[in-house]
PyMOL Python script that loads the backbone (N, CA, C, O; Angstrom):
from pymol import cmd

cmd.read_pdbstr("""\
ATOM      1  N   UNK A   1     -62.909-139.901 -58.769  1.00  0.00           N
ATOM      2  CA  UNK A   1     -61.683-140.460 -58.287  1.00  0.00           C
ATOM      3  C   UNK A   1     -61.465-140.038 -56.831  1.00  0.00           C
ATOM      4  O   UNK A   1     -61.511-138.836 -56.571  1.00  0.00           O
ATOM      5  N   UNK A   2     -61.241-140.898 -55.897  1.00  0.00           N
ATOM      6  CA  UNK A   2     -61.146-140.538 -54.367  1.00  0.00           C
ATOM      7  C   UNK A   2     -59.333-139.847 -54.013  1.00  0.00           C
ATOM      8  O   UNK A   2     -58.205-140.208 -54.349  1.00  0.00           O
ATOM      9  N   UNK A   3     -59.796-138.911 -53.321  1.00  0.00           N
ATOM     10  CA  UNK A   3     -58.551-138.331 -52.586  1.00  0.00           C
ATOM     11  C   UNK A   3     -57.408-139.315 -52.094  1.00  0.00           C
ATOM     12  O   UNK A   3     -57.775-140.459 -51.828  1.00  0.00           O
ATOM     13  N   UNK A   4     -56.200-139.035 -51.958  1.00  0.00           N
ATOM     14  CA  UNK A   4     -55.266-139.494 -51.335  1.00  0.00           C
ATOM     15  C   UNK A   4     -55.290-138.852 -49.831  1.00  0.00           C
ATOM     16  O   UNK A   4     -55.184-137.653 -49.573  1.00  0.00           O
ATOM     17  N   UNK A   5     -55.446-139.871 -48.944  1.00  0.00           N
ATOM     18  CA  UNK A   5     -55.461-139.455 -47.385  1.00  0.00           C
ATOM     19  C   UNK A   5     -54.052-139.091 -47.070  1.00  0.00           C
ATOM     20  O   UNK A   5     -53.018-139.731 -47.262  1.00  0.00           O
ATOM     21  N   UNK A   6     -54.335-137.386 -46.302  1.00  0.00           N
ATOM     22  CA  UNK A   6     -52.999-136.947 -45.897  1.00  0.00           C
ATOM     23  C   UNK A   6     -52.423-137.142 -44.554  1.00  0.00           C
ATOM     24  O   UNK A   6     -52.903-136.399 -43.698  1.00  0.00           O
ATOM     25  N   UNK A   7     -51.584-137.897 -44.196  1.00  0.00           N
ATOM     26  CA  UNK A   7     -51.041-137.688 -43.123  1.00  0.00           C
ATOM     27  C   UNK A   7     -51.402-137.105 -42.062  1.00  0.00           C
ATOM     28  O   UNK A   7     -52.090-136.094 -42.196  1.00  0.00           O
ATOM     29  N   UNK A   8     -51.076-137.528 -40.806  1.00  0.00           N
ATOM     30  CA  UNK A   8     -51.712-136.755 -39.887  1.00  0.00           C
ATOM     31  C   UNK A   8     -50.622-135.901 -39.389  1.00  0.00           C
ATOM     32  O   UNK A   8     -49.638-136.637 -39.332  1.00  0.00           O
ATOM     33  N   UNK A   9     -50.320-134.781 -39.020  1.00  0.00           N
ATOM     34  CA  UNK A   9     -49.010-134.401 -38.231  1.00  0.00           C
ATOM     35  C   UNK A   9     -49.197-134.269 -36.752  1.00  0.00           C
ATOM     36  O   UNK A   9     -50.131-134.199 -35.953  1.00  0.00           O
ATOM     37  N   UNK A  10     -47.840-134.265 -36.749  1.00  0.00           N
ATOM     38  CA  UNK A  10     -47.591-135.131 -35.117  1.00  0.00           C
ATOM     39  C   UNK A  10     -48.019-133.713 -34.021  1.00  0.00           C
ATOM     40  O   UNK A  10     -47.658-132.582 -34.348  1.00  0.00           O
ATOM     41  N   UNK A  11     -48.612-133.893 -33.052  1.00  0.00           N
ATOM     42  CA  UNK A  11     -48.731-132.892 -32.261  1.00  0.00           C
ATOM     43  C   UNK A  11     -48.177-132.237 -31.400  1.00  0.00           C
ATOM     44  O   UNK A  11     -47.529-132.738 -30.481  1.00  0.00           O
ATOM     45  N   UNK A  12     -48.379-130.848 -31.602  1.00  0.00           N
ATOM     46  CA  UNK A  12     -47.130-129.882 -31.219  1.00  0.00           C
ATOM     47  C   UNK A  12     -46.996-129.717 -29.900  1.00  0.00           C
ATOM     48  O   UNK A  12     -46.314-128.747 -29.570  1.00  0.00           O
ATOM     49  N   UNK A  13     -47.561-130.544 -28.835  1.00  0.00           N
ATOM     50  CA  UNK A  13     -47.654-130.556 -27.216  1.00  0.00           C
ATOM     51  C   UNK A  13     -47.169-132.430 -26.882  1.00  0.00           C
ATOM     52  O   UNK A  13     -46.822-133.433 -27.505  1.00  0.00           O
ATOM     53  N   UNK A  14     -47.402-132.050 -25.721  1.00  0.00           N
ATOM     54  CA  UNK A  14     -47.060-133.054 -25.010  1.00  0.00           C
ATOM     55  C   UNK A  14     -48.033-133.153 -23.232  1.00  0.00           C
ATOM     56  O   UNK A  14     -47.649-132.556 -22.226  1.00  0.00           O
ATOM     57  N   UNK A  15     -49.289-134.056 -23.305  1.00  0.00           N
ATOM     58  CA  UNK A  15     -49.754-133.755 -22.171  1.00  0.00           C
ATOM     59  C   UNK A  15     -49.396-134.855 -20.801  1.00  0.00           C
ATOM     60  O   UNK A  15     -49.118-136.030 -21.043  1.00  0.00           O
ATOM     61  N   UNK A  16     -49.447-134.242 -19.123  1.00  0.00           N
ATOM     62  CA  UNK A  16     -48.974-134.757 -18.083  1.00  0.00           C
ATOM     63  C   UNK A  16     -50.097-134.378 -17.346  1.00  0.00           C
ATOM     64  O   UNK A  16     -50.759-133.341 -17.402  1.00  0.00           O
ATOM     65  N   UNK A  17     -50.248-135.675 -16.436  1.00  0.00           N
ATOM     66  CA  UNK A  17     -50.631-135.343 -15.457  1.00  0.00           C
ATOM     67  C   UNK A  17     -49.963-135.226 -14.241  1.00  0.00           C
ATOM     68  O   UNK A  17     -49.032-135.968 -13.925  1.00  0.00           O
ATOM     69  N   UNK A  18     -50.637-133.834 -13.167  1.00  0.00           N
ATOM     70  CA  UNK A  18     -49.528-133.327 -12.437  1.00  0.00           C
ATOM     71  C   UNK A  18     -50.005-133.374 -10.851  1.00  0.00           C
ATOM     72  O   UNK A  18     -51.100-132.938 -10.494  1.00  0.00           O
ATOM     73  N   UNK A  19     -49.028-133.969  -9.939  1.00  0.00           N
ATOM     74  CA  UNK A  19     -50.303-134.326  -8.796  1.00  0.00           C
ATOM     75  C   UNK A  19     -49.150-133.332  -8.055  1.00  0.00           C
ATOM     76  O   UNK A  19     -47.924-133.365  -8.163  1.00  0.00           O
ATOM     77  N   UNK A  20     -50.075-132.379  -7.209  1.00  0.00           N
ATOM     78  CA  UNK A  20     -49.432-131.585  -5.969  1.00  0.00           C
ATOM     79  C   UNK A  20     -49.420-131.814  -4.727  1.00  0.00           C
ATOM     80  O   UNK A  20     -50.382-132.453  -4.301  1.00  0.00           O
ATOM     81  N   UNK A  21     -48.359-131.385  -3.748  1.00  0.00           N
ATOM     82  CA  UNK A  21     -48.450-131.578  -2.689  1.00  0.00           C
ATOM     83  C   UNK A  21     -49.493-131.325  -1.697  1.00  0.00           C
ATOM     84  O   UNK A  21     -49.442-131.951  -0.639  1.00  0.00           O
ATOM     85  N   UNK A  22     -50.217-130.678  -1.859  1.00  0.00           N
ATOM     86  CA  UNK A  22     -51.552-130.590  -1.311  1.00  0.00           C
ATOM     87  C   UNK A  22     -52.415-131.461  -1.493  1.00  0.00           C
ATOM     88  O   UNK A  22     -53.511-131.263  -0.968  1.00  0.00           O
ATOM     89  N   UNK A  23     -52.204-132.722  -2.304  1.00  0.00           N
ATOM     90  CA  UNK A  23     -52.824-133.898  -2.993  1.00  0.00           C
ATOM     91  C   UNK A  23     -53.969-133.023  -4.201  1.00  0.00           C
ATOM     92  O   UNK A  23     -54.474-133.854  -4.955  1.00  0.00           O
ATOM     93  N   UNK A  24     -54.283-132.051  -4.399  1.00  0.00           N
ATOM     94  CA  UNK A  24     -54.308-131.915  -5.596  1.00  0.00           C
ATOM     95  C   UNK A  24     -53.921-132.687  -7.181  1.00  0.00           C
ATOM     96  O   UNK A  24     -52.797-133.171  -7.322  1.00  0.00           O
ATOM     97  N   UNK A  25     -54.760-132.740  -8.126  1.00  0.00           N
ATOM     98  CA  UNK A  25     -54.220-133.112  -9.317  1.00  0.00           C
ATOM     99  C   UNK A  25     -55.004-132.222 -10.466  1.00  0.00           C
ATOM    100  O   UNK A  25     -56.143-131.758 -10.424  1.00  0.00           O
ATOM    101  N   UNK A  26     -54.205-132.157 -11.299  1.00  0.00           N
ATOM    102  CA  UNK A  26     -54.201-131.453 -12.622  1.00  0.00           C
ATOM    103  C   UNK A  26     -53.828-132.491 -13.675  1.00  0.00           C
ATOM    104  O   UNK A  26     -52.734-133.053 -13.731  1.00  0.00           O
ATOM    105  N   UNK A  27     -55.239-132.757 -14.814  1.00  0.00           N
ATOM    106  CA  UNK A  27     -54.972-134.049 -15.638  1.00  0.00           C
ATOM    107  C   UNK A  27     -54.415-132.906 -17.071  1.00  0.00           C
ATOM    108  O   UNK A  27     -54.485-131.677 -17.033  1.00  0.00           O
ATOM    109  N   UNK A  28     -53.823-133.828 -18.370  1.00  0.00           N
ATOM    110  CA  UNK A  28     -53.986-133.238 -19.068  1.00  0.00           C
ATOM    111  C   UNK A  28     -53.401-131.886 -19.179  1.00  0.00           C
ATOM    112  O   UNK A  28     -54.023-131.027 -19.804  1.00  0.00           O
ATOM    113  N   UNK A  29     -51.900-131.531 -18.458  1.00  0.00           N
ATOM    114  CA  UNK A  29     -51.349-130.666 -18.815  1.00  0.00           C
ATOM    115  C   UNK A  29     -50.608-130.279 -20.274  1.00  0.00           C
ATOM    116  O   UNK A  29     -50.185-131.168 -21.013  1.00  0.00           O
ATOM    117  N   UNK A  30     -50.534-129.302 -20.500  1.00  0.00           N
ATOM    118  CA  UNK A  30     -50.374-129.430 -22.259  1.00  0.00           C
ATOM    119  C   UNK A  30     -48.477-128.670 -21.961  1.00  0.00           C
ATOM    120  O   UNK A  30     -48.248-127.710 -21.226  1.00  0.00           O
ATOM    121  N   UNK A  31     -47.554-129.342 -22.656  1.00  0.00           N
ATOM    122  CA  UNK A  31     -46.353-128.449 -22.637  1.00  0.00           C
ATOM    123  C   UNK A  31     -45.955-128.395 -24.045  1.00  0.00           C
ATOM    124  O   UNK A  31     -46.075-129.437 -24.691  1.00  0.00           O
ATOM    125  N   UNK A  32     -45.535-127.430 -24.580  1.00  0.00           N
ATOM    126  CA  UNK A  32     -45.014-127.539 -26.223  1.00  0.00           C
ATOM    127  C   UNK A  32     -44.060-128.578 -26.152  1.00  0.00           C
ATOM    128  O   UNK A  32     -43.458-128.964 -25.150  1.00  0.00           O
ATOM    129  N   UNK A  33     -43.962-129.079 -27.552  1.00  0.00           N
ATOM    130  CA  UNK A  33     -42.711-130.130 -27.619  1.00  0.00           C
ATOM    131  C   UNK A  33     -41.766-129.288 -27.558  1.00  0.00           C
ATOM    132  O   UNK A  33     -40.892-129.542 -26.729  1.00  0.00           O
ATOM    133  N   UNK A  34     -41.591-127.835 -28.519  1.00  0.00           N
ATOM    134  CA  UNK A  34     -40.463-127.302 -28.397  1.00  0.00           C
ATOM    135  C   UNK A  34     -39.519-127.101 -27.181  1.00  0.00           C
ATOM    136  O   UNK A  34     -38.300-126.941 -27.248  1.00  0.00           O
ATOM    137  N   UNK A  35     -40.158-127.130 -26.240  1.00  0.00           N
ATOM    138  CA  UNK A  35     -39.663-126.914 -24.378  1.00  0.00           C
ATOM    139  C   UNK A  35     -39.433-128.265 -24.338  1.00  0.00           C
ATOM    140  O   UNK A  35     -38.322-128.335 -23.813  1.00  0.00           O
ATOM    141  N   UNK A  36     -39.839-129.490 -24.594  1.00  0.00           N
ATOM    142  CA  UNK A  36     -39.088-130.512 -24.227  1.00  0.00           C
ATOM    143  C   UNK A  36     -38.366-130.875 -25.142  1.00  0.00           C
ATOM    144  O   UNK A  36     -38.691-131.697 -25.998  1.00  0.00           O
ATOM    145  N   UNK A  37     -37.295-130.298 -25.065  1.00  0.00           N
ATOM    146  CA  UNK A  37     -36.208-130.465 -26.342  1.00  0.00           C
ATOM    147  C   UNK A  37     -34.930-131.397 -25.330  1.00  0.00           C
ATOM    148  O   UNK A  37     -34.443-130.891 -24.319  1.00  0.00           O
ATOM    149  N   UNK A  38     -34.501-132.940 -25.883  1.00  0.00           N
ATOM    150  CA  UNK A  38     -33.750-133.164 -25.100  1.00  0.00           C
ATOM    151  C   UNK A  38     -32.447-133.146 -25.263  1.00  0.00           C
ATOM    152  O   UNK A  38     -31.665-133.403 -24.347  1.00  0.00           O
ATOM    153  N   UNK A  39     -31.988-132.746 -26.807  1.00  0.00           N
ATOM    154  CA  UNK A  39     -30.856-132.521 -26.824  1.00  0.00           C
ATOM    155  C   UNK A  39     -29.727-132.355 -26.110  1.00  0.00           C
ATOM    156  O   UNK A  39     -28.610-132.672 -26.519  1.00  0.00           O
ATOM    157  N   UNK A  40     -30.060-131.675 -24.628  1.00  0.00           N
ATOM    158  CA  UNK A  40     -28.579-130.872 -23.908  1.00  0.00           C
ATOM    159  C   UNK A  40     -29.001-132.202 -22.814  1.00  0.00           C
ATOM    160  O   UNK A  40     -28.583-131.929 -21.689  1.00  0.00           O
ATOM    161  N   UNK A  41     -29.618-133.375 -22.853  1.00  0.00           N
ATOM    162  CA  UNK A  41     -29.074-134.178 -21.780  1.00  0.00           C
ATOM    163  C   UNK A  41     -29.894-134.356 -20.947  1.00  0.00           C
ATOM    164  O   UNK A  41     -29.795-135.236 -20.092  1.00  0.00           O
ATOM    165  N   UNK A  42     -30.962-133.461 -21.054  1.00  0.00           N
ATOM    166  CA  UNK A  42     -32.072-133.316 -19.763  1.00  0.00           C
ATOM    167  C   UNK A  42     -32.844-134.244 -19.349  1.00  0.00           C
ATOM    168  O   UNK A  42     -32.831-134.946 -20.360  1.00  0.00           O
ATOM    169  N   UNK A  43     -33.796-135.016 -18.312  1.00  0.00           N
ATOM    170  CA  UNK A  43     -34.714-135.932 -18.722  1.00  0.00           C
ATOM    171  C   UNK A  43     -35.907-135.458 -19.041  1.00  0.00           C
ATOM    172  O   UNK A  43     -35.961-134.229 -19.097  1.00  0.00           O
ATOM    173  N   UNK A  44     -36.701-135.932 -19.225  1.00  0.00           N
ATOM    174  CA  UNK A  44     -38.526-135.452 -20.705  1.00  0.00           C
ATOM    175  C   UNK A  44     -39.072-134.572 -19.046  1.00  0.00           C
ATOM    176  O   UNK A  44     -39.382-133.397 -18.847  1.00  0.00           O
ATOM    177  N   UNK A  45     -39.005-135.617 -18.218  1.00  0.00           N
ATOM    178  CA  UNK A  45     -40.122-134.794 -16.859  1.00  0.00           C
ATOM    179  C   UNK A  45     -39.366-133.783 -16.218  1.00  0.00           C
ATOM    180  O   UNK A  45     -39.940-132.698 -16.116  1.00  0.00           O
ATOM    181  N   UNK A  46     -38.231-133.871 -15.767  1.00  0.00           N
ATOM    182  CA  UNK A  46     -37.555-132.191 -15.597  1.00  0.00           C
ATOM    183  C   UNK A  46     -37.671-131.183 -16.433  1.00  0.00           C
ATOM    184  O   UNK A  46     -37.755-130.075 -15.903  1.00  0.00           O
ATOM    185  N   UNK A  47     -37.712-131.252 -17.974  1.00  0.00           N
ATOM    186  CA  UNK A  47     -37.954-130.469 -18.509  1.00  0.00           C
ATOM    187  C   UNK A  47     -39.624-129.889 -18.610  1.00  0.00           C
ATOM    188  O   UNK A  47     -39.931-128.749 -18.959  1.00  0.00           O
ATOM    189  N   UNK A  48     -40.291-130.644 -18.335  1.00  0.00           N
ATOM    190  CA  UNK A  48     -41.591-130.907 -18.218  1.00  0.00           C
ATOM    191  C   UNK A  48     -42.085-130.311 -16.375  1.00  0.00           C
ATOM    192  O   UNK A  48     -43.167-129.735 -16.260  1.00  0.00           O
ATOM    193  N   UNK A  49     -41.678-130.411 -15.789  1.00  0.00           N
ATOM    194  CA  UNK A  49     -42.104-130.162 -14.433  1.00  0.00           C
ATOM    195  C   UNK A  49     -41.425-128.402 -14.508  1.00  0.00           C
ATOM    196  O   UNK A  49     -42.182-127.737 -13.801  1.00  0.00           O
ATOM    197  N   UNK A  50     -40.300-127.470 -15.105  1.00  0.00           N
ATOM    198  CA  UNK A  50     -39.710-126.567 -15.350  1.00  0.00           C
ATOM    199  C   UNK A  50     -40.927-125.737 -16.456  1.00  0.00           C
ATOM    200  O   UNK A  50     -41.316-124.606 -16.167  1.00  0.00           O
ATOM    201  N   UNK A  51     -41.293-126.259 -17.361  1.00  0.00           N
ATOM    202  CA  UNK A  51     -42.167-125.603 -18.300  1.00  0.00           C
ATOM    203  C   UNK A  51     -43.727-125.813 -17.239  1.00  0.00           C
ATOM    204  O   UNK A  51     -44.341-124.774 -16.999  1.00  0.00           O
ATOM    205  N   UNK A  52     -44.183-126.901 -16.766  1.00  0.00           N
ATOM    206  CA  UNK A  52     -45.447-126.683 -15.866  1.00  0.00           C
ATOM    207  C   UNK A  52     -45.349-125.317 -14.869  1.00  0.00           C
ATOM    208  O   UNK A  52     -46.234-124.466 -14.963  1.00  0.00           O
ATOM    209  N   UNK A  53     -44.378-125.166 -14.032  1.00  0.00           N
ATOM    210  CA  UNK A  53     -44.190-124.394 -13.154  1.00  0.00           C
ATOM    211  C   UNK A  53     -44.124-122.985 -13.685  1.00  0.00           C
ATOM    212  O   UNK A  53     -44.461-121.988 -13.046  1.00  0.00           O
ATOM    213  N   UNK A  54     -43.717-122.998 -14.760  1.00  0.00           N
ATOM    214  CA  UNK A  54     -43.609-121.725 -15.500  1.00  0.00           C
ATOM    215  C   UNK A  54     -45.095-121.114 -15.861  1.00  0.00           C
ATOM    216  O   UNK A  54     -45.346-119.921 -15.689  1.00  0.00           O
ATOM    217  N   UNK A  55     -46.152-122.147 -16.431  1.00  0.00           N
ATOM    218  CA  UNK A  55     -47.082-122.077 -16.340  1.00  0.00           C
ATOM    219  C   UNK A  55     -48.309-121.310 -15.189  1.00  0.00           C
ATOM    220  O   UNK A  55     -49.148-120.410 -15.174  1.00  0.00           O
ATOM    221  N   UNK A  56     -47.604-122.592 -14.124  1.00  0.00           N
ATOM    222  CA  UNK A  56     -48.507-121.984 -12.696  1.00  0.00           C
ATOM    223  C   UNK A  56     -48.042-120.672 -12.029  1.00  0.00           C
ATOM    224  O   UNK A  56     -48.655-120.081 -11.140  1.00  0.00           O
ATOM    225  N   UNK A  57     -46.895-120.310 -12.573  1.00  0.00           N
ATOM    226  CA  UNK A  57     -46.163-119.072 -11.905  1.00  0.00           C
ATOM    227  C   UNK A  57     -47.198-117.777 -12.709  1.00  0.00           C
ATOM    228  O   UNK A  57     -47.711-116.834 -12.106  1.00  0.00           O
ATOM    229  N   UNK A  58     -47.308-118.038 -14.120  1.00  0.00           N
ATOM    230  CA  UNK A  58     -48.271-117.054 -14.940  1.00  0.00           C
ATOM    231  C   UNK A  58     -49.662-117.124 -14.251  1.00  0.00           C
ATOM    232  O   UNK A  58     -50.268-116.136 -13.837  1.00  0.00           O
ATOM    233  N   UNK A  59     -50.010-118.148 -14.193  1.00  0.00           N
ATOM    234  CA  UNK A  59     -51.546-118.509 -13.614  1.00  0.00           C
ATOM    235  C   UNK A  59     -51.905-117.456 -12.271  1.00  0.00           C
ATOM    236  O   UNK A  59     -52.865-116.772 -11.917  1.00  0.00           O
ATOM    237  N   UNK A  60     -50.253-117.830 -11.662  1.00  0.00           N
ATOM    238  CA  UNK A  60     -50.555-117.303 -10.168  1.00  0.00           C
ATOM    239  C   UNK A  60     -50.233-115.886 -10.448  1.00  0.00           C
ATOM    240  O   UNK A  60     -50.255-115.269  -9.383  1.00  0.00           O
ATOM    241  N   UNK A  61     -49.916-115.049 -11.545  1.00  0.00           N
ATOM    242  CA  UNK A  61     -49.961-113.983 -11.267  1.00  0.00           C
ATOM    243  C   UNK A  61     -50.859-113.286 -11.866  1.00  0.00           C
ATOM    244  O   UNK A  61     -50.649-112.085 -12.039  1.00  0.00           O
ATOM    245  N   UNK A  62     -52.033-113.872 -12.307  1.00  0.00           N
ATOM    246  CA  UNK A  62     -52.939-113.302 -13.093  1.00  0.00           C
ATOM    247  C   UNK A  62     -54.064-113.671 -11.995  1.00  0.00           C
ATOM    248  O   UNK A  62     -54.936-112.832 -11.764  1.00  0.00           O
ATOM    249  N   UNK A  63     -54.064-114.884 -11.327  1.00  0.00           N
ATOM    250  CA  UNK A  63     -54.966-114.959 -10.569  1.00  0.00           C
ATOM    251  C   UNK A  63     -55.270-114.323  -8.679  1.00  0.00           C
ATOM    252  O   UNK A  63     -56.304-114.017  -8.085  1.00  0.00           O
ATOM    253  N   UNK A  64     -53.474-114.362  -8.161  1.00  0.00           N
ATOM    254  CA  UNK A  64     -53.513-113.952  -7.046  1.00  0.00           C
ATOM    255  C   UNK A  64     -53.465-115.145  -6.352  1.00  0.00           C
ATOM    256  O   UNK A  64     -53.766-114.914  -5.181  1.00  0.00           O
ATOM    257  N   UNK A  65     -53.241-116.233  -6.520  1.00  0.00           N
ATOM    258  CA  UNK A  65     -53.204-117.724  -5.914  1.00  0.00           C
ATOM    259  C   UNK A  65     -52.038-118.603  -6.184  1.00  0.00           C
ATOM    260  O   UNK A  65     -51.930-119.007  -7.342  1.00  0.00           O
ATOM    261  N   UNK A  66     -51.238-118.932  -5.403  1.00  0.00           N
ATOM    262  CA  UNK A  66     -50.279-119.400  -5.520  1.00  0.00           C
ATOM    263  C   UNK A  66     -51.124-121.597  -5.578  1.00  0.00           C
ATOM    264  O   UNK A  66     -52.016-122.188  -4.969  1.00  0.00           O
ATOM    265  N   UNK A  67     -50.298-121.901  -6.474  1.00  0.00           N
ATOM    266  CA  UNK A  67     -50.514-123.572  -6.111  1.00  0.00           C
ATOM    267  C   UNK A  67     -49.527-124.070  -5.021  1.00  0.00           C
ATOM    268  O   UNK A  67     -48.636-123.296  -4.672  1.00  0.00           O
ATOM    269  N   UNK A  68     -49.606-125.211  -4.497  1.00  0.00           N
ATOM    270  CA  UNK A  68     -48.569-125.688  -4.048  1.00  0.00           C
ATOM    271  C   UNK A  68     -47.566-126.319  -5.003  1.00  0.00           C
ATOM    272  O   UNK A  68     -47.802-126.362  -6.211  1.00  0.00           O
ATOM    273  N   UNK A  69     -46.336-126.856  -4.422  1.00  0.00           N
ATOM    274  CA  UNK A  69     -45.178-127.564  -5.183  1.00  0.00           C
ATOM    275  C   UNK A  69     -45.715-128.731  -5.956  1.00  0.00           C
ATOM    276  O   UNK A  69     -46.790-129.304  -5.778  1.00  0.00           O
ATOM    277  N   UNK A  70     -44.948-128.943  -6.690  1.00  0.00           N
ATOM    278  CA  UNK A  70     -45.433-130.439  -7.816  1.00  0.00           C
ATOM    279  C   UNK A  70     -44.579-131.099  -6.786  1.00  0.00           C
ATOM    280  O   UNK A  70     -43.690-130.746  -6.010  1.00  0.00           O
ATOM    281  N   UNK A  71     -45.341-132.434  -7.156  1.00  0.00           N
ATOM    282  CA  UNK A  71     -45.130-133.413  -6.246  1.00  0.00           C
ATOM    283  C   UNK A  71     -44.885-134.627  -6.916  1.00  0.00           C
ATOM    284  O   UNK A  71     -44.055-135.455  -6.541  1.00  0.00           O
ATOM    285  N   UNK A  72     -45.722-134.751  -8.067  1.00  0.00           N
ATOM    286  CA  UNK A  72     -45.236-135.975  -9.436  1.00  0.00           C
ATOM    287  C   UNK A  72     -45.560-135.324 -10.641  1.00  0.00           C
ATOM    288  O   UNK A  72     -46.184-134.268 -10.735  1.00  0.00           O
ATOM    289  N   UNK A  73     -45.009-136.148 -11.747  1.00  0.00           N
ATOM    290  CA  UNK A  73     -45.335-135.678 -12.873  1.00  0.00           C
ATOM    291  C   UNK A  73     -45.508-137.556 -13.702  1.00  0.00           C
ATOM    292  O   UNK A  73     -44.782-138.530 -13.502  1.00  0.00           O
ATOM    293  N   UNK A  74     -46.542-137.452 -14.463  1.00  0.00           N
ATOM    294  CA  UNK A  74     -46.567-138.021 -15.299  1.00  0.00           C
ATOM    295  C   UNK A  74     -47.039-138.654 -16.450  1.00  0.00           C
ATOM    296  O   UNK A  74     -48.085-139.301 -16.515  1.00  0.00           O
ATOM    297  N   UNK A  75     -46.131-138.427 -17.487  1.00  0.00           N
ATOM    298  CA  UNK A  75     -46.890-138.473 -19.401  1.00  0.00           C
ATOM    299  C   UNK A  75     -48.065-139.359 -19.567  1.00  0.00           C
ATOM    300  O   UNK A  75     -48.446-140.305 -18.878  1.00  0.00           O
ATOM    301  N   UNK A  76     -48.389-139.003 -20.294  1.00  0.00           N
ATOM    302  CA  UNK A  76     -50.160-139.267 -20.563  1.00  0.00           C
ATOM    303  C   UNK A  76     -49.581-139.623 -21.456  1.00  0.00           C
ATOM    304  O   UNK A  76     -50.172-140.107 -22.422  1.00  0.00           O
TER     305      UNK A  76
END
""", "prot")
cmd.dss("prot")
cmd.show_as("cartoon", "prot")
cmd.util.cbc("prot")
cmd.orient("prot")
């Protein structure tokens, strides 16, 4: 007797691509859904450009390299 196929569940990120002012780009940024929570009003990419930066701020202090400013953001 064959299995019943289970559902897939929905995935717990949300990816962007992020182009910097240096013309730099970063594809495929991953942000938890939980951080884009829009409840209090926010829009998806402010909350999204706030959790990236948070990101590059860790990056840059583990690496010693600052990025430049985001310059766009947008959902994949």
């Amino acid at each position: 007797m064959a299995r019943r196929k289970t559902s897939g569940k929905t995935a717990a990120y949300t990816t962007f691509n992020v182009t910097y002012e240096d013309g730099s780009v970063t594809s495929n940024r991953r942000v938890p859904n939980e951080l884009l929570d829009l409840s209090f009003g926010d829009q998806l990419l402010d909350l999204a450009r706030t959790a990236i930066q948070e990101q590059d701020n860790e990056i840059a202090a583990l690496s010693n390299q600052r990025r430049a400013k985001i310059k766009a953001i947008v959902k994949v």
